[in-house]
C-alpha positions as CSV (number, residue, x, y, z in Angstrom):
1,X,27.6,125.8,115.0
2,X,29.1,128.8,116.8
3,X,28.9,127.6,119.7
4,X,30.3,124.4,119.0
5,X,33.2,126.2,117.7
6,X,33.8,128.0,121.2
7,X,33.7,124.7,122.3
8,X,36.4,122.9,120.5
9,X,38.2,126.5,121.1
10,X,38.0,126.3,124.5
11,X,39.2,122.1,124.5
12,X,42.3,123.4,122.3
13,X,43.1,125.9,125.1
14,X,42.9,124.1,127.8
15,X,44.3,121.0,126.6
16,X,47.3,123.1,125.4
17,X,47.1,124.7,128.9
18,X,47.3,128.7,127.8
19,X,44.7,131.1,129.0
20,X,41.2,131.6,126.7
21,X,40.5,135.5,126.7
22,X,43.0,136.2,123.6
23,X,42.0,133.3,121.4
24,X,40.1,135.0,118.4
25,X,37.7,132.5,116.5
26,X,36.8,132.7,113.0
27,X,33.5,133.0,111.6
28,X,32.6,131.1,108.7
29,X,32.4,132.2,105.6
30,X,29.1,134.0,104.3
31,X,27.9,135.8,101.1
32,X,27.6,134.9,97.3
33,X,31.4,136.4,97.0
34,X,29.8,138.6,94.7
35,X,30.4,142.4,95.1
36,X,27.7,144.6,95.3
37,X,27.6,146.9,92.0
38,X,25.3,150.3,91.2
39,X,24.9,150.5,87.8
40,X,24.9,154.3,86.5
41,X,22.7,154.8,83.4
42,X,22.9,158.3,81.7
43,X,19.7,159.4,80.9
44,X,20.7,163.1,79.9
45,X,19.5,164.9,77.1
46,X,22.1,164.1,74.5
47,X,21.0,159.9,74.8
48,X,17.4,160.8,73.1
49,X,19.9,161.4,69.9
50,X,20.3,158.9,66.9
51,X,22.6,156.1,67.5
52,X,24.3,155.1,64.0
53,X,22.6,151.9,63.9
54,X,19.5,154.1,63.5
55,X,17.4,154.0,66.7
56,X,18.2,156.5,69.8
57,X,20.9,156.4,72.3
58,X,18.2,155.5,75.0
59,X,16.9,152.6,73.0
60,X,20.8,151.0,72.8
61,X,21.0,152.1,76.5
62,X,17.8,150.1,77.2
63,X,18.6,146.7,75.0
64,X,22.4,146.6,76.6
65,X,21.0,146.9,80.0
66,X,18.2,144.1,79.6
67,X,21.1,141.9,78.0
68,X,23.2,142.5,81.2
69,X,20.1,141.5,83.7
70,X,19.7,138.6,81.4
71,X,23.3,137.3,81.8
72,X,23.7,138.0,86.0
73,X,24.0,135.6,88.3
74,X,21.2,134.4,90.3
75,X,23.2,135.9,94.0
76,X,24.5,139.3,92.1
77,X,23.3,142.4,94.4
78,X,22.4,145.2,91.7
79,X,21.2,148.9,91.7
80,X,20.4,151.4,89.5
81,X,20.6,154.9,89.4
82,X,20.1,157.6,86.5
83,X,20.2,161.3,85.9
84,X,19.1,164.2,83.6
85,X,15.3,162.5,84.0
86,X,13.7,165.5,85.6
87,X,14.5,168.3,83.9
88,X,15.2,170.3,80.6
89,X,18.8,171.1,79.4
90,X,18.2,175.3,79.5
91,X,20.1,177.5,81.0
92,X,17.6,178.5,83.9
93,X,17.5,174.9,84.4
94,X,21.2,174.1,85.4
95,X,21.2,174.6,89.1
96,X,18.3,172.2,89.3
97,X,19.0,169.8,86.5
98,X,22.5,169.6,87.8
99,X,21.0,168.1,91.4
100,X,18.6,165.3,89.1
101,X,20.3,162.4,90.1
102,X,17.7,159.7,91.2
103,X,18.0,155.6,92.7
104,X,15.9,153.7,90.5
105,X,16.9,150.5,92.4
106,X,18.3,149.8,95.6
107,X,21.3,147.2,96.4
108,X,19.0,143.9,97.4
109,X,18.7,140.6,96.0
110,X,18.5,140.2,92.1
111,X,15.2,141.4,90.9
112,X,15.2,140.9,86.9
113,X,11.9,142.9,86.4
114,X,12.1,145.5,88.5
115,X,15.3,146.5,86.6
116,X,14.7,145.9,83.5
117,X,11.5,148.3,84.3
118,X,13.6,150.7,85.3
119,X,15.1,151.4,82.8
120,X,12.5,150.9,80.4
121,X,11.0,154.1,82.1
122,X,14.0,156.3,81.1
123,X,13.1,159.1,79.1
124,X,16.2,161.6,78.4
125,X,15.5,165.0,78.7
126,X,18.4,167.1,81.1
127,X,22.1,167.7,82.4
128,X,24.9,165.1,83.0
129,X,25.7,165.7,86.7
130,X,28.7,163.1,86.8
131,X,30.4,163.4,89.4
132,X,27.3,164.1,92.1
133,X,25.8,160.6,90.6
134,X,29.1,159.2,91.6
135,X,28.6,160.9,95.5
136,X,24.8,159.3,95.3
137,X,26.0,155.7,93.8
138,X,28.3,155.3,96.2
139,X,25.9,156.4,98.8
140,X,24.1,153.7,97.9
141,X,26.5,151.0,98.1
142,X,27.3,149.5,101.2
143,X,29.5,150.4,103.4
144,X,32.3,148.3,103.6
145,X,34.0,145.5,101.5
146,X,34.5,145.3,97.9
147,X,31.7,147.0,96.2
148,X,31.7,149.0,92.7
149,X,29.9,151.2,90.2
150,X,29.5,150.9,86.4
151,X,28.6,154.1,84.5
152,X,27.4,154.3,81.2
153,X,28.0,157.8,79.9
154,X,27.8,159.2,76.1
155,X,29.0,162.8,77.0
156,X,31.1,165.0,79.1
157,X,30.3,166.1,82.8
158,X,28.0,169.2,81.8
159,X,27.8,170.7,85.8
160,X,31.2,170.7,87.7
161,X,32.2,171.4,89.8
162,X,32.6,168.9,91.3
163,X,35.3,167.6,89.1
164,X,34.1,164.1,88.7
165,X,37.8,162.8,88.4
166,X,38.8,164.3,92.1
167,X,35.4,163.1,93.1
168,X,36.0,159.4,92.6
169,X,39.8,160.1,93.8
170,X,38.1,161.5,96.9
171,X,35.7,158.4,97.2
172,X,38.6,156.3,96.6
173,X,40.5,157.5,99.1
174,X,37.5,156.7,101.7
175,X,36.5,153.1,100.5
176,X,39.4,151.8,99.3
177,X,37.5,148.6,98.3
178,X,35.5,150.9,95.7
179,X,35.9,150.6,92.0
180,X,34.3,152.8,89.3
181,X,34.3,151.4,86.1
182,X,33.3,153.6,83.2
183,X,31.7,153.0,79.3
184,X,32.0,155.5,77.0
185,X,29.2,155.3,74.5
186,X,29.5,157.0,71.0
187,X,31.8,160.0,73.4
188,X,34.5,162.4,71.9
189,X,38.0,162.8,72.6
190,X,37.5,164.4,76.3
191,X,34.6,162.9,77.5
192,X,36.9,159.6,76.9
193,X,39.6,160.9,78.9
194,X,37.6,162.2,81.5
195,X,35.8,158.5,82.3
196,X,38.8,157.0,81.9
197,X,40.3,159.3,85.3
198,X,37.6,158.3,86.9
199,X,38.2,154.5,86.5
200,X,41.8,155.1,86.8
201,X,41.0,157.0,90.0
202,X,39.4,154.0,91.6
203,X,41.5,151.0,89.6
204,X,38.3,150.3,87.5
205,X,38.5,149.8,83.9
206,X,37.3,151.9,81.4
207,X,36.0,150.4,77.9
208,X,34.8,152.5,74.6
209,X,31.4,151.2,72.8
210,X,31.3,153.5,70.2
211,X,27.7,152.0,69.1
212,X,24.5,150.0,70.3
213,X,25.8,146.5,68.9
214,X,29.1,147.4,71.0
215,X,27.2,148.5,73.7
216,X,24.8,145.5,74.5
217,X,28.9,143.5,74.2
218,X,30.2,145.9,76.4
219,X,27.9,146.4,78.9
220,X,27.5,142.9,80.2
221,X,31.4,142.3,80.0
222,X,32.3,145.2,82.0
223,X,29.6,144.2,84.4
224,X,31.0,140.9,84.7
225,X,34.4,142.1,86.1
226,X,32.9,144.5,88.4
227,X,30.4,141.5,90.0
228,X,33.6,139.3,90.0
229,X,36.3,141.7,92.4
230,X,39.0,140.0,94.2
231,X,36.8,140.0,97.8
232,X,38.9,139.5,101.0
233,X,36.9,137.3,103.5
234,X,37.3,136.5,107.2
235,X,37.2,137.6,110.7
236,X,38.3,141.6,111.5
237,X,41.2,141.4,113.6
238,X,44.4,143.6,114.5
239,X,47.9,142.6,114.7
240,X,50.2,144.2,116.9
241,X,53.9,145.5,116.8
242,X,55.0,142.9,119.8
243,X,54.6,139.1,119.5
244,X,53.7,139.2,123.3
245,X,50.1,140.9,123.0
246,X,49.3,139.8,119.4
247,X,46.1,138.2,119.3
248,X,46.0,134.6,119.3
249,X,44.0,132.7,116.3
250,X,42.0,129.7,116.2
251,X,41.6,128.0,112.8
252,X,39.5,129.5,110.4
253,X,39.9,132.6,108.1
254,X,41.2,136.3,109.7
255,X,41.4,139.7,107.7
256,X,43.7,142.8,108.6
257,X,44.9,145.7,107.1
258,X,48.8,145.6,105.4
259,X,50.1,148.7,105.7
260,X,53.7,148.6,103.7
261,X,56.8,148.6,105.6
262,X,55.1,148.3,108.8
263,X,55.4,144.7,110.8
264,X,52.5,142.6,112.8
265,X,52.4,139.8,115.1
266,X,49.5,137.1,115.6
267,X,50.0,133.9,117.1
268,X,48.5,130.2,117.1
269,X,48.6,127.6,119.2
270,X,49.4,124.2,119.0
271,X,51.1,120.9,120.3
272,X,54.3,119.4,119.6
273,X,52.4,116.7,117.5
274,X,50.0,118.9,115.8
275,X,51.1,120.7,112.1
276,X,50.3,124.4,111.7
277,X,49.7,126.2,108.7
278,X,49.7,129.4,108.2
279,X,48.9,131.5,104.5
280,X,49.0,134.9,104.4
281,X,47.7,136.7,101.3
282,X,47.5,140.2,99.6
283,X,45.0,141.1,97.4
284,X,46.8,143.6,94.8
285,X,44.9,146.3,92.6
286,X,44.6,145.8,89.1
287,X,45.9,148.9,87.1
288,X,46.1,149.8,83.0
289,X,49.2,152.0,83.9
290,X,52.4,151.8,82.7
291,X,55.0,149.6,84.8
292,X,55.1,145.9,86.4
293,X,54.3,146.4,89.9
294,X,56.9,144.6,92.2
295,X,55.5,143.4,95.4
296,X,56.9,141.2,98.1
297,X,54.8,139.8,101.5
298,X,57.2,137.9,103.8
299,X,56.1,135.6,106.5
300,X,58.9,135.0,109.6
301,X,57.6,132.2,112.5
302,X,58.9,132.4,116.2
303,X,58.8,130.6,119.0
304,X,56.2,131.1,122.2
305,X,59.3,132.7,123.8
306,X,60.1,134.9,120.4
307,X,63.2,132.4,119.3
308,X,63.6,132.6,116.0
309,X,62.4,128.9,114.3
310,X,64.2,129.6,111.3
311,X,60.7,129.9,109.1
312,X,60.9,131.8,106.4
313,X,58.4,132.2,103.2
314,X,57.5,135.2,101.1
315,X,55.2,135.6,98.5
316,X,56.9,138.0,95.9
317,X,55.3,139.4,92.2
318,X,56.8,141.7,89.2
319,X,53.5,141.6,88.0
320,X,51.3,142.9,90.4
321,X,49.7,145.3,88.2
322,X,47.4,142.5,86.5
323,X,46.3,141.9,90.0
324,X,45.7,138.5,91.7
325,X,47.5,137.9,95.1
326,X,50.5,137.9,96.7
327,X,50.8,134.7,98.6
328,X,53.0,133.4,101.7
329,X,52.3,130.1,103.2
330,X,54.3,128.2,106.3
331,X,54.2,124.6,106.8
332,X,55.3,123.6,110.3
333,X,55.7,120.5,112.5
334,X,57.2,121.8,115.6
335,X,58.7,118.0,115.9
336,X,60.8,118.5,112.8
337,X,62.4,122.1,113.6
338,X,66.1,122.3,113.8
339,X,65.7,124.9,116.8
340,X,64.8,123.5,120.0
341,X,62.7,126.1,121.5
342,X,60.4,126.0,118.7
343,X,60.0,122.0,118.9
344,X,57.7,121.7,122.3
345,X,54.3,123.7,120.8
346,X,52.7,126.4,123.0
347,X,52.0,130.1,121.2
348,X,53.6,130.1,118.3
349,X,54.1,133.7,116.9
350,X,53.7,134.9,113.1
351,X,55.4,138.2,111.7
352,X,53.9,139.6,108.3
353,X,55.1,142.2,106.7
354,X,54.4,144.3,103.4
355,X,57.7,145.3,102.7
356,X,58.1,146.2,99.3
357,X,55.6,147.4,96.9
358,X,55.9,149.1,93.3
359,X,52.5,150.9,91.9
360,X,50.6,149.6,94.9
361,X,48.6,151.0,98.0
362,X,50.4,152.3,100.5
363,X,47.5,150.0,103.0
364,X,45.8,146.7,101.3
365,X,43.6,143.9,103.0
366,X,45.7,141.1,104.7
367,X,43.6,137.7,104.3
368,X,45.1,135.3,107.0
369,X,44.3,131.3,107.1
370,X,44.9,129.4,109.9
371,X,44.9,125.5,109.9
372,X,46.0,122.7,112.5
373,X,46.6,119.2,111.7
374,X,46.5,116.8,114.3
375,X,48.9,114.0,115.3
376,X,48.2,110.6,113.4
377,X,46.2,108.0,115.6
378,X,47.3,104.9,113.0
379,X,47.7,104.9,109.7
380,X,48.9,107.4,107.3
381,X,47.1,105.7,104.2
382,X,49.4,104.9,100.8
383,X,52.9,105.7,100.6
384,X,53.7,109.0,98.1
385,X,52.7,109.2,94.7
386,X,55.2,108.1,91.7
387,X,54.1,111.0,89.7
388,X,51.1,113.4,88.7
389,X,47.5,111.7,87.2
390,X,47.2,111.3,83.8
391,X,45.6,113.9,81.9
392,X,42.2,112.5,79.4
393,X,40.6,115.6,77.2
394,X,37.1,115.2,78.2
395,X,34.0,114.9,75.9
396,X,30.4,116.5,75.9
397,X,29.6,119.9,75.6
398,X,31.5,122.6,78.1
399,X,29.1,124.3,80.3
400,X,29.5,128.1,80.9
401,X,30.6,128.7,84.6
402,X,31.1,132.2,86.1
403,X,34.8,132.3,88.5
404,X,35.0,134.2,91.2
405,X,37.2,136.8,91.5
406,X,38.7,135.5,94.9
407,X,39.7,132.0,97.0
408,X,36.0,132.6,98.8
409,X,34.4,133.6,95.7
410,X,35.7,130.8,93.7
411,X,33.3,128.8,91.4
412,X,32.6,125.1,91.6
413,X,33.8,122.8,89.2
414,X,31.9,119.6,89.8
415,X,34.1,117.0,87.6
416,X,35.6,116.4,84.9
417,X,34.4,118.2,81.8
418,X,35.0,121.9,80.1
419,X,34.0,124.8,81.2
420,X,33.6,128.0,79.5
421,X,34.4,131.7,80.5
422,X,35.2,135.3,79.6
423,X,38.0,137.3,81.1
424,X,38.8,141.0,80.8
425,X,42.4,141.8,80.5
426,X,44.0,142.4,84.4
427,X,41.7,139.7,85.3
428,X,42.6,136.8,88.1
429,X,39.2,134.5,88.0
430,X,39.3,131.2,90.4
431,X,37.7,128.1,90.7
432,X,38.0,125.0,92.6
433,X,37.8,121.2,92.6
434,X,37.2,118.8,95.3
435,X,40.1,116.3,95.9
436,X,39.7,113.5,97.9
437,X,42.0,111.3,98.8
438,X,44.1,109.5,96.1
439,X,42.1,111.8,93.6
440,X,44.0,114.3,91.3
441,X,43.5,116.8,88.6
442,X,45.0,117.6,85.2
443,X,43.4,120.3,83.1
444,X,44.1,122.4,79.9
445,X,43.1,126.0,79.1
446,X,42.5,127.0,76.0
447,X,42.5,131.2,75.3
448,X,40.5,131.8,72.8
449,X,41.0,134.5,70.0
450,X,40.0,138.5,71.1
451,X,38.1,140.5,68.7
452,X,40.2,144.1,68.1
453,X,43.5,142.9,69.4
454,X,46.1,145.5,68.7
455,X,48.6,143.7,66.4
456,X,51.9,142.5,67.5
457,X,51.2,143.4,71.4
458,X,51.9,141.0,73.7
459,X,50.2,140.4,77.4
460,X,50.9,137.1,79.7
461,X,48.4,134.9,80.2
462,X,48.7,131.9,82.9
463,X,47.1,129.6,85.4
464,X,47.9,127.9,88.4
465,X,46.6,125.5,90.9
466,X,46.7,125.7,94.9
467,X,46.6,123.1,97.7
468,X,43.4,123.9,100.3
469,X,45.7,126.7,101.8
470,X,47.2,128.7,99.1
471,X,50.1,127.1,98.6
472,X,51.2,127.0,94.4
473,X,51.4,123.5,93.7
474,X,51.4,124.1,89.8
475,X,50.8,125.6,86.7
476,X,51.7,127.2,83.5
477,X,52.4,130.8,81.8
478,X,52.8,131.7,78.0
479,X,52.0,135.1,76.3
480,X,49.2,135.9,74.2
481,X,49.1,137.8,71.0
482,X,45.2,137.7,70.4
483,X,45.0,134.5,68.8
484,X,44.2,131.8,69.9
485,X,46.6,129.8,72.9
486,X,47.3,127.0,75.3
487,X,48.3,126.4,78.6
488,X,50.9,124.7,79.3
489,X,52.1,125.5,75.2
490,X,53.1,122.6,74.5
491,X,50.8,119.2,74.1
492,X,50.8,118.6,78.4
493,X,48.3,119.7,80.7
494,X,49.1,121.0,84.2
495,X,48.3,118.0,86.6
496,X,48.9,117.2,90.6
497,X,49.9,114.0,92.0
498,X,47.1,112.0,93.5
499,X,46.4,113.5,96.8
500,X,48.0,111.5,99.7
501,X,49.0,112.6,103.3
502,X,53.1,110.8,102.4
503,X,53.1,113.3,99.5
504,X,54.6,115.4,102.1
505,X,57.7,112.9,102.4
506,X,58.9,113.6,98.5
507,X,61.7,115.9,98.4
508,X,59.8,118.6,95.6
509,X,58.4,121.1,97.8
510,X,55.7,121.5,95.4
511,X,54.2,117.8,95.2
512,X,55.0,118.1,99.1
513,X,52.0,120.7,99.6
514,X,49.9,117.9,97.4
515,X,49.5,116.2,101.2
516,X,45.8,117.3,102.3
517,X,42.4,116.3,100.7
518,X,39.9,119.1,100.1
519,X,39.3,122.2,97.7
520,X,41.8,122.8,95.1
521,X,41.8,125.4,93.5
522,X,42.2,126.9,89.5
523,X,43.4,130.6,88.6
524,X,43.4,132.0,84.8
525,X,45.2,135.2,84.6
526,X,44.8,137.5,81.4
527,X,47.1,140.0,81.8
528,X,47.5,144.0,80.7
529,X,48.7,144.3,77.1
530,X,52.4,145.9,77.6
531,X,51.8,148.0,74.6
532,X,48.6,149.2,75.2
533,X,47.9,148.9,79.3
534,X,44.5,150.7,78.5
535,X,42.9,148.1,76.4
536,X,40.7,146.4,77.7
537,X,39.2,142.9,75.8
538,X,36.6,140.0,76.3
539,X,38.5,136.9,76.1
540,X,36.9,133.6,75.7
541,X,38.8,131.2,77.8
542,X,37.9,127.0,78.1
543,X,39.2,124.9,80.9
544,X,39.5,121.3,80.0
545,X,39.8,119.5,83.2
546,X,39.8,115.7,84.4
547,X,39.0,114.4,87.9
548,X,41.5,111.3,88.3
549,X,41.4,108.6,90.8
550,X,38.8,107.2,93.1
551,X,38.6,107.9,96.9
552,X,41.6,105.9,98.9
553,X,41.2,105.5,102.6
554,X,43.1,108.6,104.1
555,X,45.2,108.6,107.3
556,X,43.8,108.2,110.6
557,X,43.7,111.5,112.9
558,X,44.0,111.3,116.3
559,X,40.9,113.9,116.6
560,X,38.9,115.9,114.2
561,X,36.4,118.9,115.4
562,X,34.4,121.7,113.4
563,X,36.2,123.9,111.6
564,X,38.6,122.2,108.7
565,X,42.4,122.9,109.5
566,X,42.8,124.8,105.9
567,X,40.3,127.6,107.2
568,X,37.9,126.9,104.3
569,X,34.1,126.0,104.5
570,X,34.0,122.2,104.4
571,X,33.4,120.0,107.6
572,X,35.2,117.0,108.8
573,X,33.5,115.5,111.8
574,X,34.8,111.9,113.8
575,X,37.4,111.1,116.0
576,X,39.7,108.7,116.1
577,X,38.6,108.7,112.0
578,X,39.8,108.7,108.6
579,X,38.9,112.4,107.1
580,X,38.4,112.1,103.3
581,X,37.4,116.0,103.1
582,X,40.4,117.4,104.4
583,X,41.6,117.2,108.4
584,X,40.0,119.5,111.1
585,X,41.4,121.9,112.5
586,X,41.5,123.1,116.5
587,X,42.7,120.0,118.3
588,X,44.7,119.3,121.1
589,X,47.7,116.7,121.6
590,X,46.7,113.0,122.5
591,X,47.3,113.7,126.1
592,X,44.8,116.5,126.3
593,X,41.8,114.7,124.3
594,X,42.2,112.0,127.1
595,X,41.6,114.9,129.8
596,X,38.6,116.3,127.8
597,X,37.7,113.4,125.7
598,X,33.8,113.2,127.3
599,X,32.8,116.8,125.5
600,X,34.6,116.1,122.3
601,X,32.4,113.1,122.0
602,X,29.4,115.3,122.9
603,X,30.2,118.0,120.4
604,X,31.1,115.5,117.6
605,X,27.8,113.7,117.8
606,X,26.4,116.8,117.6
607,X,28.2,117.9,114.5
608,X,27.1,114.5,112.7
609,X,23.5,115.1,113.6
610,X,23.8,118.4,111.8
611,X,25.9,117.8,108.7
């Protein structure tokens, strides 16, 4: 498959006649989604005490952690470490006992046994070296990407320094991608407000189970989240401060680093008759702090010769402390641009820039998706859609589904039916839905009722729906008191149009983005409490959704090749050929397919063998 893709990169080129060395190629997409996560287990002396419900700390410990293994996902990575195993808790046992930190369990695939054994073979007996375990979790973990640790304390750091709050500000600092999440089990006054630094450190949560029944809740909730991290995908490239040298993208998915106020350039090429897209999103961090978090992404298109084409789009938040992304997607048909320059194809250049930011990183991941629609070769299909599908509450059971906590990671929603989940508060959790032509979606969410809501405070809840690159296409907000709510409040449902390329002729820019067949996708946002940002609950949420529609014949592209013009993981194949999935990506005018049209054929037939 790669090489096909440097194939179909180098027929773009040289049908579009620009050289090849710049041209960076995306790879596809690979992983669960799920971030790896070392779970800390305390095994210090205090845990061998008496738990309220009458059995020791260690036992609770124990029974929370096999409830956790029994609830992860089949593609969750998982470690374990512990400390205070080796030791006493004297005095001429410190220096040693405050060095007892040992890996139980490496990161590697999910091994349900070997963990639950693990901890089964706990027996409490020494110090509570906090902030080394941190060093020696971390250690563990790999190296780069989103990737977290969940310690389950019931006490105080007994051997600093190192202060475990600077340590995970320290670790923080190196792996920005690194969240420490924190439990507090059965703790006091100051060992709460120490584990709470250190998730704060690291914008983790922190959440209090002040007994075993609250534990064996907690654990696997706070698990959950950490599993479920917003996780930036795509191929490591670097923009640059001139349009000129910026490298040049072929469709597919591309990660950078935003750094805020500072611009980049990367271009994309494309013919007069293609259409381009281009998304570029910011994954923001979630925080219990005080404050909204006001960020802005803006995304400015030029011309091969750096002409402004009048593009324009920015993705803008006030609420960037309950996470989620910042999003700014350009639509553009170089035959429809009011500026002349910008109308005959060739290099066009893209200018991001993270240029405002409130309670954010000064640096954050930049997730770029680029797409390329070719020319029509007949018939577009239907005309536009009169309105949005109608919305039918399903029947049957729901079935519990786990989202992701990013676009890549999102999880599948096969059909119509409801689906069941649990959110945290500052949690984004996506899904998708396959659309194919003249098929639509209309869904309800129902937020269930939180156990220990603080009474009166308020935090926004929401969801919306994207097109196959980003783009907001829908959706619904309300705030949520801790009973039980609906989105959209009152008796609708939030619904697309059926999915048809002339969507793109209505005058709403919103239904206009309901033009290209592929993954939709679902968000449900539970937001901080603005009373209490701290708090932290388990939400049940259900997502009643209907599939509308059967499959119309789509339009007719002049080409199709590998890689999907909306960057995601689907194939189209055929040429000359109606693309139900979603049109592909890195083509070349008419005129250069007829120059190169022999390997196209050859590297099409190949495709169709293999998918």
């Amino acid at each position: 498959m790669r090489t096909l893709r440097r194939l179909f990169a180098v027929l773009a080129a040289t049908a579009l006649g620009v050289p090849l060395a710049p041209l960076v190629a995306s790879a596809a997409p690979s992983g669960t989604g799920l971030a790896p996560m070392m779970l800390v287990v305390d095994a210090s002396g205090s845990m061998a005490d008496r738990d309220p419900s009458g059995g020791t700390r260690i036992a609770a410990a124990r029974t929370a952690v096999h409830e956790l293994v029994r609830q992860l996902p089949d593609g969750a990575r998982v470690g374990l470490t512990t400390y205070g195993t080796h030791t006493g808790s004297s005095d001429a046992e410190k220096a040693r006992g405050c060095r007892d930190v040992t890996v139980l369990r490496k990161i590697g695939p999910l091994d349900r046994g070997a963990l639950t054994g693990a901890v089964d073979s706990l027996t409490p007996r020494g110090y509570t070296p906090i902030g080394r375990s941190l060093r020696t979790a971390v250690a563990a973990l790999p190296a780069d990407g989103p990737r977290s640790v969940v310690l389950v304390s019931d006490g105080i750091d007994t051997c600093a320094p190192p202060d475990p709050c600077a340590v995970a500000a320290e670790l923080h600092r190196s792996a920005p991608d690194l969240r420490v999440h924190t439990v507090g089990y059965g703790v006091d006054g100051a060992a709460r407000k120490q584990l709470a630094c250190l998730a704060q450190a690291t914008g983790g949560t922190y959440a209090d189970a002040p007994d075993a029944a609250a534990l064996r809740q907690v654990l696997p909730r706070v698990s959950a989240g950490a599993l479920r991290n917003y996780e930036p995908t795509g191929t490591r490239v670097t923009g640059t401060e001139d349009q000129d040298d910026a490298p040049v993208l072929a469709p597919g998915r591309f990660l950078d680093v935003a750094v805020l106020g500072r611009e980049r350039y990367y271009r994309v090429a494309a013919s007069a008759r293609d259409t381009l897209y281009f998304t570029a999103s910011v994954p923001l961090q979630r925080s219990r702090s005080a404050g909204d978090g006001d960020v802005a992404l803006d995304v400015r298109m030029y011309s091969a010769g750096g002409r402004n084409c009048q593009v324009h789009e920015r993705g803008h938040t006030t609420a960037g402390m309950d996470g989620g992304a910042v999003i700014a997607t350009v639509v553009f048909s170089p035959k429809e641009s009011t500026v002349d320059s910008c109308r005959s194809g060739g290099r066009y250049g893209f200018r991001v820039t993270y240029g405002r930011s409130t309670g954010q990183p000064a640096e954050l991941p930049l997730e770029m998706q680029v797409g390329i629609e070719p020319a029509l070769a007949g018939a577009a299909g239907p005309g536009p859609a009169t309105g949005p599908v109608a919305y039918t509450a399903p029947t049957g059971s729901p079935t519990a589904v786990t989202g992701g906590g990013s676009f890549s990671a999102a999880a599948v929603l096969p059909g119509s039916g409801s689906y069941t989940d649990v959110l945290q508060n500052t949690e984004y959790v996506y899904y998708r839905v396959r659309l194919g032509w003249g098929q639509g979606l209309a869904y309800r969410v129902r937020i269930g009722a939180a156990t220990g809501w603080e009474s009166g405070d308020d935090a926004n809840v929401g969801t919306a729906t994207y097109s196959p690159f980003r783009a907001d296409v829908a959706g619904a907000t309300a705030s949520y008191r801790g009973t039980e709510r609906e989105l959209p409040a009152d008796a609708g449902a939030v619904r697309t149009l059926p999915i048809r390329y002339r969507n793109r002729e209505l005058d709403d820019d919103r239904q206009r983005r309901q033009s290209v067949a592929g993954w939709y996708y679902v968000s449900v946002k539970l937001g901080r409490q603005q009373a209490h940002p701290a708090a932290e609950h388990a939400v049940p949420v259900r997502i009643d959704l209907t599939v509308v529609g059967r499959t119309e014949p789509g339009p007719t592209y002049a080409s199709a090749t590998a890689a999907p013009a909306t960057g995601s993981d689907h194939r189209a194949a055929g040429k000359a050929a109606a693309t139900p999935t979603g049109f592909a990506s890195v083509v070349a005018g008419a005129g250069g397919l007829v120059a190169v049209g022999a390997l196209v054929g050859i590297a099409v037939a190949v495709l169709r063998r293999r998918t």
